[in-house]
N, C-alpha and C positions, 0 to 999 in steps of 0.2 A: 050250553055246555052240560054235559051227561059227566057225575061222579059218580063212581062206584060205593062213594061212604057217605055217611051222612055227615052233616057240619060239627054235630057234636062229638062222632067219631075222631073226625077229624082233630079235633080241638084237643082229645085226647093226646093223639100221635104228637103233637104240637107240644102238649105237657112234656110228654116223656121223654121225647127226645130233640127238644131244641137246644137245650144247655149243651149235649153233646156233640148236638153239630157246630155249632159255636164254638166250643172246645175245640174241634180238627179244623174248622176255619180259621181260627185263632192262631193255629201252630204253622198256618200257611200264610196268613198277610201280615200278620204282627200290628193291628193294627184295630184298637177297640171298634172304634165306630165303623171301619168297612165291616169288619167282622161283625157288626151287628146288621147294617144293613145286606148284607151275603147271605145272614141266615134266614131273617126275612124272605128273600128271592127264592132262597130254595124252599122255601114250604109256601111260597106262590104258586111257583112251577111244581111243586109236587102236587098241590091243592089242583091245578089247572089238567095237572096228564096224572090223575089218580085211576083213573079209566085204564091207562095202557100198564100199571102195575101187575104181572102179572101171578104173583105170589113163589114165583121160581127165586126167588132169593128173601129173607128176611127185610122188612119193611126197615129198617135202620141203616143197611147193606144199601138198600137202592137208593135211602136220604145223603146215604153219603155221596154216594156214586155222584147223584144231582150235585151235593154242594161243591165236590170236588172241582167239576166243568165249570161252575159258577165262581171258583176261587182263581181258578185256572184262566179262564178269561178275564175277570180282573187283574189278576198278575201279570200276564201278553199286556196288555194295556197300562200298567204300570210300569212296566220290562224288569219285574226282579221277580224273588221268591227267598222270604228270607221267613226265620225262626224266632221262637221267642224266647225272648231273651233271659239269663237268669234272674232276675231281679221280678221277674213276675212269678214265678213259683213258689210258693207256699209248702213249707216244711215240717212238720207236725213233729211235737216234741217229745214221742213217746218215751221219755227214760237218756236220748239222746243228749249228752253235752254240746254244749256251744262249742264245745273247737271239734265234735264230731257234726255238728248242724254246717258252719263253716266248712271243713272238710270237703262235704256233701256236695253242698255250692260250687266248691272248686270242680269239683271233678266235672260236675251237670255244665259250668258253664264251657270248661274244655272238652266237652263231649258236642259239645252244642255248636262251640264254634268249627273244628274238626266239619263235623256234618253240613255247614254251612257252604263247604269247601267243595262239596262232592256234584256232580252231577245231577239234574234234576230226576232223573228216574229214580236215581239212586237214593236221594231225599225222600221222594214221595215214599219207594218201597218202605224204607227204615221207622219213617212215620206210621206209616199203617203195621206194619207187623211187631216193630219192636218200640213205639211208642205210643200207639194206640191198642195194640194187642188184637189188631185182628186174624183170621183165622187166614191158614192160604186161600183159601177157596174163596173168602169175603173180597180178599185183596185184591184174586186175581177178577173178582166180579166187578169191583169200582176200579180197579184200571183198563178195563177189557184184554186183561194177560190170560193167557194159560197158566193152568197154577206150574207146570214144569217151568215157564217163563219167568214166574216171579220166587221162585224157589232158587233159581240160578242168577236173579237179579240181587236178590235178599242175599247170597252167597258173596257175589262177587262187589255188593255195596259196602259189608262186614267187612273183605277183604281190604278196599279202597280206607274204608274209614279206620283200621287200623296202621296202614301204612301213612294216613296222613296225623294220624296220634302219633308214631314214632319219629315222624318228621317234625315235629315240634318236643322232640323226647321225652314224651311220655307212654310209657306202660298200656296197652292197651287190656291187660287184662287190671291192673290198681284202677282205671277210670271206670271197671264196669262191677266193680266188687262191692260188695256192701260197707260204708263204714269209711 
């Protein structure tokens, strides 16, 4: 096997951004230990096809792209895809009262379950643009979309995940507000 980086390089890319792919695996199996061992596999398979890397997309972009398939086919094999829950999210208490901490909670865990509801494109999209922050271009490179595609999928998920907020009556704009 022929790698384009060296081990220690490697070991670098590994530093930097394994928390984070664990982080986006985390938010797709809900589940410590798969999520641990997913993130592993993908920095095998990246470590294994670091040769066909061809630098046309940022090196984090293409780690995702891997773990996604890798999350992806665990979940077909498990037959769900679900989110994490709120009671795993961590709150920081910058100046925030406890009944604006609580608050918070509420909203995130009625955002979350809403989201749950949706269609799995529609899951995926919402994850990477408006919970991961990635860029359209990044997104539409880890789903193999056109970025018109996932601009009109991120549109028409907004729309869904607001109509399934008002159907358990809540506000879709007090669930995304600050506070």
């Amino acid at each position: 096997m022929v790698n384009s980086v060296s081990d220690s390089a490697f070991e670098q890319i590994y530093d930097e951004y394994s928390d984070k792919i664990y982080s986006y695996i985390f938010l797709l199996v809900h589940e410590k230990g798969a999520a641990e061992d997913l993130t592993q596999d993908t920095f095998i398979r990246a470590y294994k096809y670091m040769h066909q890397f061809n630098g046309e997309s940022h090196i984090f972009t293409w780690l995702i792209k891997i773990s996604r398939h890798i999350a992806i086919d665990y979940l077909r094999k498990k037959n769900r895809f679900l989110f994490i829950p709120i009671e795993h999210f961590q709150f920081g208490s910058q100046g925030e009262t406890p009944q604006e901490i609580v608050l918070k909670g509420e909203k995130i865990e009625v955002l979350y379950t809403a989201i749950k509801k949706l269609k799995l494109s529609y899951q995926e999209v919402l994850i990477l643009r408006k919970i991961k922050e990635f860029s359209i271009k990044d997104t539409a490179s880890i789903l193999n979309w056109s970025e018109n595609k996932v601009k009109i999928t991120t549109s028409r998920a907004l729309a869904s995940l607001k109509k399934e907020l008002e159907k358990k009556g809540e506000r879709y704009e007090e669930v995304f507000s600050n506070g």
